[in-house]
N, C-alpha and C positions, 0 to 999 in steps of 0.2 A: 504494500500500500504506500509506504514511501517513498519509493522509487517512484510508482506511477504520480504521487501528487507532485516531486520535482520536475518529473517529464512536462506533465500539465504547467507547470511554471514558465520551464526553459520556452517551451511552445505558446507560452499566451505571449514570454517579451518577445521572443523571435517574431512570431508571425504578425505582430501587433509593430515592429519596427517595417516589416516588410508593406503593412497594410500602409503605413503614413507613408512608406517609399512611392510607393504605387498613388495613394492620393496626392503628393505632390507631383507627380508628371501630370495626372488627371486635371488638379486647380489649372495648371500653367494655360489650360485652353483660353483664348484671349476674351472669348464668350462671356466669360466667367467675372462677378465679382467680388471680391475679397470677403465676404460675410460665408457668401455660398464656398467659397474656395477653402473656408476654414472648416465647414460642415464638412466637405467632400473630406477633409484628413484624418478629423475624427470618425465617421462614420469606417473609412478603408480602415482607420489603426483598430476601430474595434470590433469589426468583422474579421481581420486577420488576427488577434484574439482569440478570437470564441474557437475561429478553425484550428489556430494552434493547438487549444487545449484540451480538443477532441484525436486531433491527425495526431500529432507527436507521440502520445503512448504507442497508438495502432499502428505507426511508421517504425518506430525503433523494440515495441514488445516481443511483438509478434514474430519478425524476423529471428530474435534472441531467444525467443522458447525453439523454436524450430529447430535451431543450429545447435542449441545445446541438445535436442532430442536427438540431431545428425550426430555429434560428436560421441554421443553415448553409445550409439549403435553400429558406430563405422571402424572398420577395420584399421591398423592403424597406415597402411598403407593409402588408404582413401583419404585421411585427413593431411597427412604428408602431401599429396598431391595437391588437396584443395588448395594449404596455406601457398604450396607454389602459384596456379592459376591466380589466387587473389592478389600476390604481388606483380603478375605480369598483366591482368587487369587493371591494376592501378596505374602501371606504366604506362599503358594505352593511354588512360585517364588523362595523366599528366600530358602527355603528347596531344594531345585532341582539345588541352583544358588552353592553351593559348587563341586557335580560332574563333574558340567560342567566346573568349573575353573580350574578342572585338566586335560585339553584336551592341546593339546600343542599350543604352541603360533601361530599368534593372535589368535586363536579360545576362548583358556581358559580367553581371557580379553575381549571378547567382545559376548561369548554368553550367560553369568551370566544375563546380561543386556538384552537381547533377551528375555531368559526364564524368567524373572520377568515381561515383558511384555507381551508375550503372555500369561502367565496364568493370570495376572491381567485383558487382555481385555478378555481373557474366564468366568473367573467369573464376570465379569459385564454383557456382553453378554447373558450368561445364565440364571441368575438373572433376570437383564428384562424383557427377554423374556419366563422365564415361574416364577413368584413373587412367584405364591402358591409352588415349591418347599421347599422354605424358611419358610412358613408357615407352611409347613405340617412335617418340621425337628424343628420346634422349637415348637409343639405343641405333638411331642415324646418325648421331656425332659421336659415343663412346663407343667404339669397337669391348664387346664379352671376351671375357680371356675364354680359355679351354678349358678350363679348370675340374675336371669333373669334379670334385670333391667340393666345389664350391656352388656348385650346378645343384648337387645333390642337396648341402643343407638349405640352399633358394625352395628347392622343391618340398623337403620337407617342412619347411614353413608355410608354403602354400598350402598345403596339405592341414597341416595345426589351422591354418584360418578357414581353412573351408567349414572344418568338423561344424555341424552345428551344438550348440548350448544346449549344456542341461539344467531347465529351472528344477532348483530341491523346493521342497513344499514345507510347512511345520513339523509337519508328524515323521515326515522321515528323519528328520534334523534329532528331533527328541529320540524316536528308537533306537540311534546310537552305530548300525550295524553300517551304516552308510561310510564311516570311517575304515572299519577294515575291509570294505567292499574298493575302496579307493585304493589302498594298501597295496590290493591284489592287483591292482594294473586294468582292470575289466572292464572299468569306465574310461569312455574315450570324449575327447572334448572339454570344453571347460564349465566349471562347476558357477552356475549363477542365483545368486541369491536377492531377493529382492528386499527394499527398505523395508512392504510392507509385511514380509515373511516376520523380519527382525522384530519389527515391531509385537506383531502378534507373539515372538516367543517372550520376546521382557513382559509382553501383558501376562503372560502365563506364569513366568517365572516371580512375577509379583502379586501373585494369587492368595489371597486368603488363606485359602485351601491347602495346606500340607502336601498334598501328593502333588497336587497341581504345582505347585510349588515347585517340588522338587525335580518334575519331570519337565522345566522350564528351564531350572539352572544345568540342570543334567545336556539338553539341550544349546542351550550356551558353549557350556564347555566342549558338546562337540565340534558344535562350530569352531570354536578355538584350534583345536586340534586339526581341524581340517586346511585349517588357514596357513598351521604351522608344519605340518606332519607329511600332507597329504603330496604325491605326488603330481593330481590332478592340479593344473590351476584354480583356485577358488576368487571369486568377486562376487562384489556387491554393487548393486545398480541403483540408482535413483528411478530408473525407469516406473511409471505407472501407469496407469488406467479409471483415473479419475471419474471419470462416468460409473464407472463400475462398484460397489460395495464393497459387496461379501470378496473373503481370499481366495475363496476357490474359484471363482469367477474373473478374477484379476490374475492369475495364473493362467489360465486356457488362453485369456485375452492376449497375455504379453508374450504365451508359447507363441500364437500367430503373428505378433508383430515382428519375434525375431526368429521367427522359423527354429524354434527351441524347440528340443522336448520336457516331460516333466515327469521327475524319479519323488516317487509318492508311496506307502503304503495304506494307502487310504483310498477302500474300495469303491464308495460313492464318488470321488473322484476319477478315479480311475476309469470307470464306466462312462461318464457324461464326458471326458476328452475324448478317450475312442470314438464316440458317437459323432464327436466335430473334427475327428479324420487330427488328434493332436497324437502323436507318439508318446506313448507311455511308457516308461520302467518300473514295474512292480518289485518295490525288493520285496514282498513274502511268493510272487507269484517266482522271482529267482533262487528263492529259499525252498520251494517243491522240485522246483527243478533238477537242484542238484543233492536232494535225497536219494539217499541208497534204494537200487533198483533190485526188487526182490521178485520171482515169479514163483508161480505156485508148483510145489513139489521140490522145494527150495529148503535147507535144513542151516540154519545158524541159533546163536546162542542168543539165548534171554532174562534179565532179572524181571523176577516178577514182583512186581513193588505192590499192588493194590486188587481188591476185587472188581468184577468186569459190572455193568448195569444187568446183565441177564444171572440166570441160576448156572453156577460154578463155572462161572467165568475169573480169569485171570489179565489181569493188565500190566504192560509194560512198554517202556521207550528203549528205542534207538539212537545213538549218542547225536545222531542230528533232531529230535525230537519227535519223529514220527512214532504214532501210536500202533504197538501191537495186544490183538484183542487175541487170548489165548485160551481155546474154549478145551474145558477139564482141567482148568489153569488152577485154578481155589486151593488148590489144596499145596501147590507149590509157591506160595507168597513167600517171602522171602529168600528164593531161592533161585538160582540159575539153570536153566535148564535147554536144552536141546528143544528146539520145535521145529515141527515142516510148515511151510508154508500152504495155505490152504484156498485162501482168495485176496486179491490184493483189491482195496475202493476207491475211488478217487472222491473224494468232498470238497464242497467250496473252503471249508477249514482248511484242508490239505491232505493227502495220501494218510489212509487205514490200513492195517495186515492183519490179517485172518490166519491164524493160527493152531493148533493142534502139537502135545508133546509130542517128541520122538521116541519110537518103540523102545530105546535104550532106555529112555526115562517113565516108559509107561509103568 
């Protein structure tokens, strides 16, 4: 808000100096007498006024939210290139700004200033929007060495900027497993986190509520970790979605804007991206995946830790956490034993096994 009431300032004297400019060439008609002549300068000073203090925010806001939105999402080879085009736009500027100072008054004093601008937002414009011109004029004057080796880590950088981005969500940050899933190498591209992810986990980690509490700071500190530890790159964006509310909604949004995907363990999520064609990574749907694969008539060892829901059933896990249901199990609690495999389930929870001891242990 301060920034816009100084703008509205700069722009009520600017254009309020420029309106008196313009009403004194206007008085000078010989038509004119001095009474009316003086109405004409107040009248221009204070019409150019009122348009300052509306133009100049919308002349210089506007442009600066945009460019800070370009900057945030541009590769850093695109912004490399833009600042070059902006300076060889201004040189235009400068070149073009003598003809036009000989145009007769106001014109000659204030479209010097014009033309430096429009050609400096042309070469940035330009620039931006297509980088390889720039490349392909600076690679008609610098002859490329041979270098393979030099060739290749060009390529492999190319490469690192294509990946696209992966937005993390709240819940994956809190589960913690996203850390050594990083560790592992498996995740390719770089790790983006948005303000208002952050946001929502200090709201959590300032929770009333004990567990919430703790499952905030817990969260935190992965983050940390991931910042320090991780061999993925990690950032944090400004980027938002201000029309938008809810986090899950502001996610999907910002996957489309930067052609991200989003690593979530959160099912109702998960579900409503798919549905909008956004690429999802499920760490519990990567956590069934790489569960041990067992088929039926299949014999390994089991602790039986608890009874099953039905009559003389036995229960037990597998060190990746999948549940075996061990039927004549009961009477083997606390014990390890031999079983065949009998049916394996698949459930939205995750992979079940169906079990039966081994005749060794019958």
């Amino acid at each position: 808000m301060r920034t816009r009431f100084a703008l509205r300032i700069i722009g009520f004297v600017i254009f309020g100096f420029i309106g008196v400019a313009i009403g004194i060439q206007l008085a000078q008609i010989p038509a004119l007498d001095d009474s009316l002549a003086l109405y004409i300068n107040v009248i221009s000073g204070l019409v150019g006024s009122i348009i300052g203090i509306f133009v100049v925010p919308w002349l210089i806001l506007q442009p600066l939210k945009r460019l800070q939105k370009l900057i945030q999402d541009s590769p850093a080879h695109v912004i490399s290139s833009g600042v070059f085009g902006l300076f060889i736009g201004l040189a235009l500027g400068g070149i073009a700004s003598y003809p036009l100072s000989q145009l007769p008054t106001p014109m000659g004093e204030f479209f010097p200033f014009l033309g430096a601008f429009g050609f400096g937002y042309a070469g940035l414009m330009v620039t931006i929007t297509r980088p390889d011109l720039l490349q392909g004029l600076l690679e008609r004057f610098f002859s490329r060495g041979e270098d393979c080796e030099a060739e290749a880590e060009a390529k492999d950088a190319e490469d690192e900027e294509c990946r696209p981005g992966v937005l993390l969500d709240t819940s994956v940050i809190i589960d913690g497993r996203i850390a050594d899933i990083c560790r592992t190498g498996f995740i390719q591209g770089e790790l983006i986190v948005p303000l208002f992810v952050l946001n929502e986990l200090q709201h959590v980690a300032d929770s009333a509520d004990t567990l919430r509490r703790n499952r905030g700071r817990r969260g935190l500190e992965i983050l940390r970790q991931l910042q320090e530890e991780s061999p993925v790159p990690v950032r944090l964006t400004e980027a938002d979605v201000p029309k938008v509310r809810e986090v899950d909604d502001k996610l999907i949004a910002l996957a489309k804007q930067l052609n991200a995907s989003i690593l979530t363990n959160d099912y109702n999520l998960n579900r409503v991206a798919e549905l909008q064609a956004i690429t999802v990574l499920n760490v519990n749907e990567l956590a069934n995946a790489v569960k041990t694969v067992l088929l039926p008539g299949e014999d390994f060892a089991i602790h039986v830790l608890q009874e099953g829901k039905e009559h003389n059933q036995g229960v037990g896990y597998l060190d990746d956490g999948t549940m075996v249901v061990v039927e004549d199990g009961a009477n083997y609690i606390g014990h390890t034993i031999d079983v065949t495999v009998t049916k394996v389930l698949q459930t939205a929870a995750g992979r079940m096994i169906f079990a039966r001891p081994s005749e060794n242990d019958s």
